[in-house]
Each structure stands twice: as C-alpha cells, then as structure tokens.
N, C-alpha and C positions, 0 to 999 in steps of 0.2 A: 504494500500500500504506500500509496505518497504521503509523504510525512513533511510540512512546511515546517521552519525555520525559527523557532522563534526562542524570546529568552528563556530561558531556566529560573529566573528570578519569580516570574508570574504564574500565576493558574487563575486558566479560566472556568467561567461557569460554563454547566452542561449543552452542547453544541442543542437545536432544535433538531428533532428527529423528523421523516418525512409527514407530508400530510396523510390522516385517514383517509381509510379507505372508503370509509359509513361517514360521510357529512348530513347534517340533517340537511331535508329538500327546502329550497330556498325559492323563493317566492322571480326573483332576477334568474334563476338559471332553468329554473323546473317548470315555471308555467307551461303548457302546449303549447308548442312552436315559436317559445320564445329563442331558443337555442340549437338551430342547426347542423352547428359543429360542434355539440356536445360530445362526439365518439370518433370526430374525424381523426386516420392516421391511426385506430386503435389497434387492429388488426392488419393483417397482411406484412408485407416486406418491411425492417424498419431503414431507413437512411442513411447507409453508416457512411458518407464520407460530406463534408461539407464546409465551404468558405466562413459562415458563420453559425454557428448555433445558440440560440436564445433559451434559455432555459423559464419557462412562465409563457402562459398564452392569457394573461390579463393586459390592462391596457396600457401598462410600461412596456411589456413584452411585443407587443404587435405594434404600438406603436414605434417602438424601432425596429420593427420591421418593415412598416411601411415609410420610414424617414431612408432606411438604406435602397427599398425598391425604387423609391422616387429620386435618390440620388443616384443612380443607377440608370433609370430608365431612358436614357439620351446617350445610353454610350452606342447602342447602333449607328447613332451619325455621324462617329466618329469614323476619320481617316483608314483605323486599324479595326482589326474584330478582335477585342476582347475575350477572352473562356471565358466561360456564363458563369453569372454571379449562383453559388446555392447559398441561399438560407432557411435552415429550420429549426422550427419550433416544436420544441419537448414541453410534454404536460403530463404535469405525475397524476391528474384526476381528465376532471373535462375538461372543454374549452370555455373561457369567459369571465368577464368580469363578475363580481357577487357584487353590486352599489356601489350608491356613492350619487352625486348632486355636485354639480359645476358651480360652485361658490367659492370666485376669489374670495380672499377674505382682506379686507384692512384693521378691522381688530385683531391688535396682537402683533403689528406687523413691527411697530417702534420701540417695544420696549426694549433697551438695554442695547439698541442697535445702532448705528451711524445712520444719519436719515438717505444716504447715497445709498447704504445698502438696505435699506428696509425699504427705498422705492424700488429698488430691483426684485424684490420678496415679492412686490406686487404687481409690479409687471409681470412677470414671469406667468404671476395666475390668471392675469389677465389676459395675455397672450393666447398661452393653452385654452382659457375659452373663449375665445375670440374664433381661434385655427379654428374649433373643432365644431363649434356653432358653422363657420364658411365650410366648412367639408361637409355637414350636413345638408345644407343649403344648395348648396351648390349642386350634389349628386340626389336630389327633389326626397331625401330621407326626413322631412319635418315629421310625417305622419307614422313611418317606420317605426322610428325610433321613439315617437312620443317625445319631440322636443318641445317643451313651451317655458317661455321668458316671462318668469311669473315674479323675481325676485327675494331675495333672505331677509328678514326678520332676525337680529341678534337680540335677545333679552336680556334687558338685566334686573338680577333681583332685588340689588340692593341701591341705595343711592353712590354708594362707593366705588359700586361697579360700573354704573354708568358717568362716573367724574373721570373716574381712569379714562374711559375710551373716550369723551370728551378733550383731557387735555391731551390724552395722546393724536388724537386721528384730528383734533379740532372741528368738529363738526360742529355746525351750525345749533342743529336742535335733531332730539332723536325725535321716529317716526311713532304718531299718534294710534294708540293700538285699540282703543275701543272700537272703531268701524269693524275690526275683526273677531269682536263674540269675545276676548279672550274676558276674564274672569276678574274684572275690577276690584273686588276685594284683597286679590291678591298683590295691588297696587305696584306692578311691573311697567318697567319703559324698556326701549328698545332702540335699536338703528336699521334703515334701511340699504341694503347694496341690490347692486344687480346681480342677478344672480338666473341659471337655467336648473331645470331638472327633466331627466330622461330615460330612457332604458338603456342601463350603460352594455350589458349585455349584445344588445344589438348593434349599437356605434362600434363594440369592438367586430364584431362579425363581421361590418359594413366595411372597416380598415381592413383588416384580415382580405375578404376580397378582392379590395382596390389592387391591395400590394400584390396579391395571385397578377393583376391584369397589367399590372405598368408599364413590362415589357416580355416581349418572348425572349431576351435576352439575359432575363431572369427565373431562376427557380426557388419560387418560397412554400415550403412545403409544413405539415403542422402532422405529431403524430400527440395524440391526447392519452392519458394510459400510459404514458411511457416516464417511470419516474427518474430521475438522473441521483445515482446512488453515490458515485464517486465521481472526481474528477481528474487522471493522471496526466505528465507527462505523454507526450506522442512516441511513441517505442516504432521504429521505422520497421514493417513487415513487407514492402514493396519498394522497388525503383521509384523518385519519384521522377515526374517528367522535366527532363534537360531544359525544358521552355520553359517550367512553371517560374513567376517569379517567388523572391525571396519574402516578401511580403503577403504571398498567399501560401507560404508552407505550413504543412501541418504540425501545430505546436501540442495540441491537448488532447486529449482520448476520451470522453463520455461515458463512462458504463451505465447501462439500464438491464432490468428483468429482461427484456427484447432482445439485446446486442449491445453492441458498441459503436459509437459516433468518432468518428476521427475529423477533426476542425482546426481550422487557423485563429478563430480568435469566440469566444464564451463572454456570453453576456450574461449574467446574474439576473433578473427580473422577477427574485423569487420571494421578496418583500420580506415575512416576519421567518421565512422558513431560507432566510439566508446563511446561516449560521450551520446549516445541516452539511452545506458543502464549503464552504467558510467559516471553520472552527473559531479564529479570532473573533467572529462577528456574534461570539457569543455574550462577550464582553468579558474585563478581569473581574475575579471573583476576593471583593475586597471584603466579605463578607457582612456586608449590608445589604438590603434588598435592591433592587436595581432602579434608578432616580431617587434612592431615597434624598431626602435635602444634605447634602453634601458638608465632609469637613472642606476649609479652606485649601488644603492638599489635596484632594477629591479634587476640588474644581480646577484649579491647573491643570487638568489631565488634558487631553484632546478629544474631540467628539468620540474618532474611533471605535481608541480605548471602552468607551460604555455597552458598544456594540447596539446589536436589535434584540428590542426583547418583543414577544409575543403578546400579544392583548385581545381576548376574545370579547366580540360584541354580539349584544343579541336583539334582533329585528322582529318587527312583527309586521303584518300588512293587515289594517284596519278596516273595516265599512263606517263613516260617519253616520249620523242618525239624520241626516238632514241630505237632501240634493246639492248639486254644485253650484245652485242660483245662492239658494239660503245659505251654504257654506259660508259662500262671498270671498275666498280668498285660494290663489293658486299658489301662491310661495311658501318656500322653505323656512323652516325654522330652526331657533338656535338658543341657547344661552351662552351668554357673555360671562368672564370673571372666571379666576383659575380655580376657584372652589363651588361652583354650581352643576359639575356634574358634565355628561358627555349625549345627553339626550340629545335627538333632532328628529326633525320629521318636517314630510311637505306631503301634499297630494298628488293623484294618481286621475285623471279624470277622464283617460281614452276609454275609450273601450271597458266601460265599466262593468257593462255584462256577462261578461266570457269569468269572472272569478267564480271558483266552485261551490260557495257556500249558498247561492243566490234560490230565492224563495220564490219571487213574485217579480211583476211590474214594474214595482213603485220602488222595489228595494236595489234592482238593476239603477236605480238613476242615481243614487247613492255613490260615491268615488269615494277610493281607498286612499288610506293615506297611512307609508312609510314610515314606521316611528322605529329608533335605534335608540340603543344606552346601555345602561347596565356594565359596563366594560369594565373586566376581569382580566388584572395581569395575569403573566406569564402562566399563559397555558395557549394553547397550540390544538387542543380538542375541541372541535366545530362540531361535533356527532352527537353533541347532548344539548338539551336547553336546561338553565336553571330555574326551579319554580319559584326562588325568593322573587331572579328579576321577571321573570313572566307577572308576577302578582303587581307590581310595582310600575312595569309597564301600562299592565290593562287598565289602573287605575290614574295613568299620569294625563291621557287628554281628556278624559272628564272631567277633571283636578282646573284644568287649564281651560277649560268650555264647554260648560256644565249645559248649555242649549244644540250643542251640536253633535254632541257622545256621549253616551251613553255606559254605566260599567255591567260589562256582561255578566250575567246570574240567569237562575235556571229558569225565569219568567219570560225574560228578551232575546235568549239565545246569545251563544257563543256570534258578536261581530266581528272576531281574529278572522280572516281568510287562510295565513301563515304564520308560522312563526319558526326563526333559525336562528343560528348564530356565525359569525366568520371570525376570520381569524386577520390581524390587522399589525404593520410592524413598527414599534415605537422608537425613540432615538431620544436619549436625552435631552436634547434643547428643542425635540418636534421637528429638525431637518433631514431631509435626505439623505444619502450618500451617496455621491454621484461622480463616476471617473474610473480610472483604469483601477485594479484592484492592488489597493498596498496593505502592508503590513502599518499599527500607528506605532509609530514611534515608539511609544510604552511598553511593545512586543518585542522591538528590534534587538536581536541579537548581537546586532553592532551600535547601536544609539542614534541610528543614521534611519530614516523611510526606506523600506525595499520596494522595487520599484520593477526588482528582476525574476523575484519568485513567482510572479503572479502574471509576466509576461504576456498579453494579448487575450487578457481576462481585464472584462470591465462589469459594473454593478448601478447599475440605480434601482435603491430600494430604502426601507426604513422610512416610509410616507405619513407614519404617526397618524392615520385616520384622516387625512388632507390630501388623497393622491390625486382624485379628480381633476381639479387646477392645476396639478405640478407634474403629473407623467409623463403626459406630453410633450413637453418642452423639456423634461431633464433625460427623454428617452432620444430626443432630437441631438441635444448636446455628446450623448453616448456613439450614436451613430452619427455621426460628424469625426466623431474620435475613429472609429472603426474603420469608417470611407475614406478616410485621407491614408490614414496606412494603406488599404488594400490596392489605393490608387496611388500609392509611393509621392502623395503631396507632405509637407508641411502643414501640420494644423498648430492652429493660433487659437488661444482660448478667447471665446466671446464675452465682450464686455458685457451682456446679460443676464450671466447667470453669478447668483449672487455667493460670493468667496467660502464661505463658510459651508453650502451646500458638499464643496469637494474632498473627494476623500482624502486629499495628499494635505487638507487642513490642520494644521498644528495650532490654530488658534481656541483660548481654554471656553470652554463652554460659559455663555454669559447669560443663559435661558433657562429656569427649570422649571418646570409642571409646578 
C-alpha cells in the first residue's frame, strides 16, 4: 500500500471510511424520474485508462468536468489533432447532487477578514450563481430544473444578531417580515438577498450532458457504483507511447471493487469523505473535539492542519397547510448569528402533485417546502434518521407560522412527504480547500509544504454546508489548474479567488463557528 510522508511528531484523527451502502431515500435523488443517471456506468466494462479522473459525481465533481470539456472543446480547430481528451467520473453510490439553494451569502462575509478579500468571498458566490442561472437559461432548463428567483430571508433572533450584520454588511434596514405569516410574537427581523432555488439534482444531470456533447474530441465518461478505495502510485505495466506527451503520463492508479483506473492527474471532489483517501484530511488529533474554541496555539495552526470533518444533516420535504397564493412567499430561508442553529428551508411549488402522500384536489395545490437542520458532527452515516431531530423539525415551521402548518398528529395526518439525512464536509473557518493537493505544513516531515507527494492530485472540497455558490467556481479554478498542464501552458492564479480558500495557505485560521 502507499504510505504518504508525513511527520512522526503528529497523529491524526481517524481517516473517514467510504460512504454507505443503505442511504436513507432522499427526496433530490429518489423522486420518479428525478435522477436518470442514478446507475449510469454501474455495470459492464469499467474504464481503466484515462487523462483525468474525478472522483465525486456531485456538482464540484461534474462541474469540473464540464469547465475541462469546454476548455477543450475548440481544440479540433486547431492546426494539429490532438489525442482525445478522456475524463471520468467515479461514484462510490449514485449519481447527483443530495440539495442545497443558490444563496450567495453577505452575512458573514466580513468578519475578521480584509474587506478586499471578503469582497472576493462574495463575488465568487455571486458569480457561480450568476454562470449557472445563464447555463440554465440559456439551454431553455427554467422548467426542468424548477428554477425560480424567489430570494433569502436571513433571520435574526436577537437584537445582537441583527447589529452585527448591520454594522458589518451596513445595510440600510432589514427586510419587513410580517407580509410573510411569520409569527410576530416571536419578534424576529431579518435581511433580504437575492437569492434562486432549484432541483440541484437535475442542473447536475443537465452539466453532466452538456460536457458528454462539447466535443467528439472529447471523452467524458461516469461509472456510478464504482467506489475508489485507494489511490497509488502508476506502476508502469505497458510501453507507453513515444508521442504521448510528458504532461499526459500516467502518474496515479485508482483501485475500485470493479478494477483499476490508471490516470495522469485525480481530482478529489469527494467533500466530507475526503479524508478516506487523504489520510491528512483527517485532521491532527490534539485531543479536543474538532472546532472546538481553540487555545491560542491551536489557532496559529493553518487551515489544513484541522482537516474535514463530517456533519450529518437531516431534511424533510413538507406539505404547507395552505396553497401557494395564501402561502405568499417563494424564498428561502435562514437564521442569522453563530449561535441560532443551522435550520433552513424554502418552497417547492412545481409540480406539486406528483408527491406520494397526496389525498385529494385541494391538497395537490399545497407546495412542499424543504426544511434542513439538526446537524450532527462527525458522523458520516446518512442510512438513519434521528427521532430527537425529526420531533424538533416537524415542530419548527408551525413554531414559525402557526397559519400556514400545521404539527402532524394522528387527527391531520403525517404532512412529511420525506425525510433523510446527508452527509456534509466542514473546515474550521467554513472554507474550502481548493488547489493541487499538499501536505500542511504541520504534517511536513521536512517543515517545508510538499508539493511532490501528491503530484497531479488536486481537491476542492470541505464546502461546510455553503457549496451551492462556491463549487462552481472553485471547480472552474481546479480545472484551469489541470488544463494548463495537460496543454503544457503556464497557469497564473486568478485574482478571484479569495487567498485563504487555497490549500498551499499557511495563513492561521481567523474564523471559528
């Protein structure tokens, strides 16, 4: 087995082991014909040779695949013929995104940050829903995918909480929340952003496709079912060919149940289950819980150092007791302030018929609405719901709009449609990790970043429950990285993407939960 480098001084916590097999059925992946490439690539021949391999088919994962097809797909007009690009996509379950809601955020963006880079924090999110609202738009998916620009609601509970993101974000005045039923006793304010929500499920499908069509000079291939166990060294079993260039050799070996993948360059894309093949990415085991609030020695460390830990959340998908007129409101929701909890929810308002619990008429005109929370460190099992937060869920939006839901009992009937859990990857200050894959500093067996062990392995992941706005564009920046080697350019990092996202960061964590 390959065994990375690292000091004898440290010990880390326990690597993440792969995903279950028994996920509970999730409302985004399980519907009828919301997911067509649920099993694509499970059976038959597996892939073993190829210029890049992704490992994740959610929407970091496909989304660099379809930033490498579309950088790619103009090399036919080139002078010369190129060997055709292969990339594929490994997935240790099915294929797809589990949610999520297109909401840059500007809460949260300033604190403790330089205002250069917390405007880059929100560009970035801004951007990624920008692309990806035009890539809907553009390919007539508004209705597909159930896009609609309904906007976020952040609440705050307390007066504290709303001074904070006053003085930080300076806004004018929060948004007036009585026109939306919410529950005046509870004497809540809030802020408005813009904000989309949609079936992310689908958008990834709809990317997935595109990148299949961009070129015949392209091969992107996806096998689902295929979990990636280890990751070695390329052991040379064949001549390779005299023409290939030195930038398209094969560096790394794949093992899966299926076979073995042999590839020039490994994309990590595999969020809180990063650590299963990136031991470091467990984090050092200083024997505190992991974020706990830090000694001063603690926080000198570098992002790295903490690793991803694991954080299971549990969804349900709702019937309101009211239609989408009397609802009155299409936007997502939120609380503000780092001690109110990780709940949210928006509505669901296509096709509201098609849910399986439906009785009559009148109950079809009813829209579901999306409520998540309850979030449970480090645990990595998605195959169970907890009853504490099921109770605690089905009781939080009649708490919050006591005329539009209703709490289920045995007189009104069960209005859950669904309920799951996913599994989500955190980072000590909430950021990515985004860039070729190194060793941090902390680990280094010479005091020095490695930069060689991990050669033509790159990572973005650790999305801390925010990946919708951010995969996009840090999946872009990854494949920028990968295209320029494969095409023996120069790459130049983009002044866009903000410093601290990247992994070769030595700067000490200035962020904590």
């Amino acid at each position: 087995m390959y065994m990375p480098l690292y000091s004898s001084e440290v010990e880390l916590r326990e690597p993440i082991s792969l995903p279950v097999k028994n996920p509970t059925k999730s409302f985004w992946l399980d519907t009828p014909g919301s997911n067509p490439l649920a099993e694509d690539g499970s059976t038959g021949p597996l892939t073993e040779d190829a210029d890049v391999c992704i490992i994740g088919s959610g929407l970091t994962g496909i989304s660099t695949a379809w930033h490498l097809s579309n950088m790619f797909k103009n090399d036919n007009a080139m002078p010369f013929k190129p060997k055709p690009i292969n990339i594929v996509i490994l997935e240790a379950r099915q294929f797809g995104r589990n949610g999520g809601n297109l909401t840059p955020f500007l809460a949260g963006q300033f604190a403790n940050r330089s205002v250069w880079e917390a405007l880059k924090s929100y560009e970035i999110e801004r951007y990624t829903a920008d692309a990806l609202v035009s890539f809907i738009t553009e390919k007539n998916l508004v209705e597909e995918v159930g896009l609609v620009e309904g906007g976020h609601v952040t609440i705050f509970k307390t007066e504290e909480d709303e001074l904070d993101a006053r003085r930080e974000l300076k806004l004018a005045k929060s948004a007036g929340l009585r026109k939306y039923g919410l529950n005046q006793e509870l004497n809540y304010t809030g802020a408005f952003f813009r904000s989309h929500n949609l079936w992310p499920c689908k958008l990834v499908t709809h990317l997935f496709k595109d990148s299949q069509g961009a070129s015949s000079h392209l091969d992107v291939r996806l096998h689902t079912r295929t979990p990636v166990t280890s990751v070695t060294p390329f052991a040379q079993h064949f001549p390779e060919d005299p023409k290939s260039s030195t930038a398209r050799r094969r560096r790394w070996t794949l093992h899966t149940p299926r076979g073995d993948v042999a590839c020039a360059y490994v994309v990590h894309a595999t969020n809180a289950y990063a650590s299963h093949l990136l031991p470091f990415l467990a984090g050092i085991n200083d024997n505190e819980p992991p974020f706990a609030s830090p000694s001063l020695e603690r926080v000198k460390r570098t992002p790295g150092s903490f690793g991803i830990v694991p954080h299971r959340g549990q969804v349900g998908a709702v019937r309101a007791s009211v239609n989408s007129s009397t609802l009155g409101w299409k936007n997502s929701w939120g609380f503000g302030g780092y001690d109110s909890g990780s709940e949210y929810w928006f509505p669901r308002h296509q096709k509201t018929e098609a849910f399986k619990n439906d009785t009559g008429p009148s109950k079809n005109r009813n829209p579901v609405i999306i409520l998540g929370g309850g979030r449970q460190a480090e645990t990595a099992d998605d195959s169970i719901l907890n009853s504490t937060t099921s109770t605690v869920l089905r009781s939080f939006l009649p708490n919050l709009f006591p005329e539009q839901f209703i709490v289920p009992d045995t007189n009104t009937g069960d209005t859950w449609e669904e309920e799951w859990t996913g599994i989500m990857g955190f980072t000590q200050d909430g950021d990515p990790f985004v860039g070729p894959v190194v060793v941090p500093l902390e680990l280094s067996a010479n005091d020095q970043i490695d930069t060689k062990q991990y050669d033509g392995q790159y990572i973005a992941a650790g999305f801390s429950g925010h990946g919708m706005p951010r995969t996009y564009a840090c999946a872009q920046f990854v494949a920028d990285m990968v295209g320029a080697r494969i095409r023996g350019l120069t790459w130049r990092k983009p002044s866009w993407m903000p410093a601290r996202y990247l992994t070769w960061a030595t700067e000490p964590v200035g962020k904590l939960f």
